[in-house]
N, C-alpha and C positions, 0 to 999 in steps of 0.2 A: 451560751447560745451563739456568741461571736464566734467561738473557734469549730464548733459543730459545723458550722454555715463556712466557715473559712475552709474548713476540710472537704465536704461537700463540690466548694466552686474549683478546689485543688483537683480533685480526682476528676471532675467533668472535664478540665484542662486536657488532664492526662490524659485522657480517652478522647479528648477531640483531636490531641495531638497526632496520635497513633493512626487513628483514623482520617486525619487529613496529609498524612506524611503516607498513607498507602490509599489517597483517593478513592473513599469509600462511595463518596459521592457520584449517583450517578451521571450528574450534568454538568460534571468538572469539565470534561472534556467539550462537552458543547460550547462553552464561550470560547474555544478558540474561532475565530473566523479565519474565512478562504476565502481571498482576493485576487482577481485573474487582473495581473500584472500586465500580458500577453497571450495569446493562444500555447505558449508554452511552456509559460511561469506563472505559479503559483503562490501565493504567499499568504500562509498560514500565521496571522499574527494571532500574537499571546492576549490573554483576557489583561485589560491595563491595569486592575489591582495587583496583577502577578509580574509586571513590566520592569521591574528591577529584583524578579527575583526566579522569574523562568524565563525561558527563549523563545524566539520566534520559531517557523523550520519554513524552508522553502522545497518544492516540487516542481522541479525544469525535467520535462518528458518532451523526447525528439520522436521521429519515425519508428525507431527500433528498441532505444533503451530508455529508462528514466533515472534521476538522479535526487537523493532527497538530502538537503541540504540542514544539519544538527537532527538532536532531538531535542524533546523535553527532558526536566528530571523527573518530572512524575510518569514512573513505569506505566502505570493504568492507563492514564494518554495515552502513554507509547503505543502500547497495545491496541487500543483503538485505532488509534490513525492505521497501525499495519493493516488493521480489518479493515477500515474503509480503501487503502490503497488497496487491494483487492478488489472493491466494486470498481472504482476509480480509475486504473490505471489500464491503456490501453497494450503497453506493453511492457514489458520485464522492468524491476527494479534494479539496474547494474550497479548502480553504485552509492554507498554511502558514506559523504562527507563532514565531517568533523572540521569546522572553523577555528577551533581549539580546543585545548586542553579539560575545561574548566567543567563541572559534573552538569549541569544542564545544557552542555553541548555533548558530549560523548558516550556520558555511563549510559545514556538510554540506546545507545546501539546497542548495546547487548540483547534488548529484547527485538528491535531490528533484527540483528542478525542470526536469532532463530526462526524468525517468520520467514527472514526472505536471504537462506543461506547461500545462496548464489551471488550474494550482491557484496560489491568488494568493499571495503572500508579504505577510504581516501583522509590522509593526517598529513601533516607538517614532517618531516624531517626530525625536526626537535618531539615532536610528539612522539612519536616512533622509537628514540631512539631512550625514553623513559616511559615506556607502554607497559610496562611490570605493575610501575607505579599507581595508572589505572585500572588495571585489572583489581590492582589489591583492592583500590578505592573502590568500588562497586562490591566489595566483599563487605568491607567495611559498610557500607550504608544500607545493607543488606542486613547486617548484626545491629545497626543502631534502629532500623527496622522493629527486629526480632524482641531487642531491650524494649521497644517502646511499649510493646502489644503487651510484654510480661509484666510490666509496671501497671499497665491498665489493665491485667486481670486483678492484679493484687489490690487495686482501688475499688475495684467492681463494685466493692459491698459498703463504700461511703455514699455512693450513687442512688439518691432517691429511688426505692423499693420499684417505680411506675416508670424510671427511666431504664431498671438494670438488663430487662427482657430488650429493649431495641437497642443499647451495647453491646450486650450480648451477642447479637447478630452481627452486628457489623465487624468487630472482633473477630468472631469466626470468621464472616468475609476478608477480613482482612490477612488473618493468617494461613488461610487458600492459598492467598495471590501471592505472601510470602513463598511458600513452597514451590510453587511452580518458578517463581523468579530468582529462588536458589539453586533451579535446575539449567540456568540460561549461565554464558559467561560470556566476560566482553573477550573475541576472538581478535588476534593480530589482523594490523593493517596491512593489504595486499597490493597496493600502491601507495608509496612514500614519494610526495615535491620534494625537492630541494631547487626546482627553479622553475621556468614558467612551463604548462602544459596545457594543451589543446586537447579535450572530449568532444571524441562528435557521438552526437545520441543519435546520427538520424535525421542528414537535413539540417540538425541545428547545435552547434558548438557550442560550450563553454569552456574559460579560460578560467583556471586555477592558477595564481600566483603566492609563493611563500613571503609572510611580511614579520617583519617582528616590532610591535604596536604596543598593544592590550595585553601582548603575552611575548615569550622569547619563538614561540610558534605559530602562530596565525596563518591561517587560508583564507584565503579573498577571491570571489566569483566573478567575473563580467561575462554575461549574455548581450547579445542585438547589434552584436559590432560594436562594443564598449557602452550603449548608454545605457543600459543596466547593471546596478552593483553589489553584490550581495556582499557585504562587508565586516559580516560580526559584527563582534562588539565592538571593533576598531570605528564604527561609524555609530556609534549612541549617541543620541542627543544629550543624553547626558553617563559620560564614560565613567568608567572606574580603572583608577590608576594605580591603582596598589600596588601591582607587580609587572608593570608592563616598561618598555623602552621610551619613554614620555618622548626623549627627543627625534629618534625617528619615527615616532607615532607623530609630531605635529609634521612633520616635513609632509608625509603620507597625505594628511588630510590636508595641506595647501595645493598639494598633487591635481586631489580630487575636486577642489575647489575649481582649479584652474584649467580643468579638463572640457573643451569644448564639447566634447563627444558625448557624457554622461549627465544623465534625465533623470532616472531615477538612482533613486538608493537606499537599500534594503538594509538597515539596521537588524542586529540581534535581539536587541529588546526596543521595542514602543513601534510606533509607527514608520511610515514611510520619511524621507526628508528629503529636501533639493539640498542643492548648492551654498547656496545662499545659508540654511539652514543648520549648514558642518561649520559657520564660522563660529557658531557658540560653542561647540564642545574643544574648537581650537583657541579660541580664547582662553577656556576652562583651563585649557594641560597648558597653555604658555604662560599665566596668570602665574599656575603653581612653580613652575621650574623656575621664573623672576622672584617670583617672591624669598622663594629659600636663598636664593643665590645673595639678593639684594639684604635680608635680614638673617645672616649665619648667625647671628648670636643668641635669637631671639628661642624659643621654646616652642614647642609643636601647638602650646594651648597658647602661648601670645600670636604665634602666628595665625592660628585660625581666627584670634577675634581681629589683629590687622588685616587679614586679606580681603581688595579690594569688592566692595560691597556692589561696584559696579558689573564685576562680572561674575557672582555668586545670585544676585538678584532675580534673573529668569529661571530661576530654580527656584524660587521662594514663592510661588505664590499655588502652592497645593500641598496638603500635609502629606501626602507619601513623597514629593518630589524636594522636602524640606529636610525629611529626615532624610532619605538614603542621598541627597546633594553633603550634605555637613558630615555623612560618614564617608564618602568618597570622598572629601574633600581635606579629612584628616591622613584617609588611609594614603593620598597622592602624596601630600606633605611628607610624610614621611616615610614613602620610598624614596622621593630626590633627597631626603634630608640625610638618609643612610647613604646613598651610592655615593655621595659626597667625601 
């Protein structure tokens, strides 16, 4: 009876999986919110269960042109939002900019840039000049897709007799969306930063600046005469250091700290933040780079249980903000521990 029933909760797994990795759901996309920042920014935060694991996107529309700032990684979003920018937008989509690298900032341009192929794709430099690399990757998650749906048909028949008619379904729905999203590809970037540039939409500018942070690529936005910042991931309250430049990433956010000019700031994941508010994630990434330097002998698992509890602490008081703090907090460890 155990294993009947173990089999049973395995293949529901399976088929939630499938079905939640091609948002079967029709009201996924509605927990995104839209927050008028200004009459010309928009900021489309992420539902906060998804806050460490998908992105925000922003929408700055001047006179003439608009600019839509990441995507999500979930295609069906994507898709949506292109539909609503449609109702939404008073004029042309010109450009879409990629903050970085990382698949819930970029792969979903591909389905961008078949709704709205006029609209140029804005990357890093670094990004650009290893864009193969993401095309491939959007193939790839496309086939880990394709695996998933085939795994959950071959369960189908563990799936209580009363549940197998509404898998069914969505399965089929699901591998619709597959086919048409194997019709789409992520197309090259048509402007490449390698240093500071000025967009005017129309009346109203923004400033793209190349940073290397959170990644060896990073794009950073200010709108309003510097006091708005749309910053990536280089501004999370709580960052993930795995593979990014820890030590010009804190200089950056002492930058930003210290900038009289700037009010708000647009994080990639969770909410808004002041000033005040980026001294915890610089705390975070200076914590870790003292700590390795200070205990070289020590092991990646002693270091995590010595690092100071005082500045891991305002991450500990929420179970999603426990778990993904203690696995960014090994993965940072041990990128200074390597580049060493």
């Amino acid at each position: 009876m155990k294993l009947k029933l173990s089999n049973i909760t395995s293949s529901c797994k399976h088929l939630l999986l499938a079905c939640t990795l091609l948002s079967i759901a029709p009201n996924t996309y509605a927990a995104v919110t839209w927050n008028t920042i200004n009459p010309h920014v928009q900021f489309l935060k992420q539902q906060d269960k998804l806050r460490f694991y998908d992105s925000n996107q922003v929408l700055i529309e001047g006179e003439k042109c608009a600019l839509l700032v990441d995507t999500s990684a979930n295609f069906a979003a994507v898709e949506q939002l292109a539909e609503d920018l449609k109702k939404r937008l008073k004029t042309p989509l010109c450009y879409l900019v990629a903050t970085h690298y990382h698949d819930d900032h970029l792969l979903g341009m591909a389905v961008m840039q078949d709704f709205y192929p006029d609209a140029k794709l804005v990357v890093h430099q670094q990004v650009n000049k290893n864009f193969s690399l993401y095309q491939t990757a959007y193939t790839d998650k496309l086939d880990t897709y394709e695996k998933s749906i085939e795994l959950s048909y071959q369960r189908l028949a563990n799936v209580p007799k009363e549940e197998q008619a509404k898998w069914r379904d969505k399965l089929k729905l699901a591998k619709k969306r597959l086919f048409r999203w194997q019709e789409y590809q992520l197309s090259k970037p048509e402007i490449v930063i390698n240093s500071r540039k000025v967009i005017d939409l129309g009346g109203f500018e923004v400033t793209l600046e190349p940073q290397q942070a959170h990644t060896n690529g990073d794009l950073t936005i200010t709108t309003n005469n510097g006091s708005v910042l749309i910053g990536g991931d280089i501004v999370d309250w709580l960052p993930y250091p795995g593979h990014g430049e820890l030590k010009s990433w804190q200089t950056l956010l002492k930058q930003y700290i210290n900038d009289e000019k700037l009010a708000i700031i647009i994080p990639g994941h969770g909410g808004t933040l002041t000033k005040e508010q980026l001294k915890q994630p610089l705390s975070f990434l200076t914590a870790i780079t003292e700590h390795v330097k200070n205990n070289k002998d020590q092991s990646i698992e002693q270091l995590m249980l010595s690092f100071p509890e005082s500045v891991i602490e305002p991450y500990q008081q929420e179970a999603l903000n426990i778990k993904s703090s203690n696995f960014f907090l090994q993965a940072g460890l041990n990128r200074v521990k390597s580049a060493e």
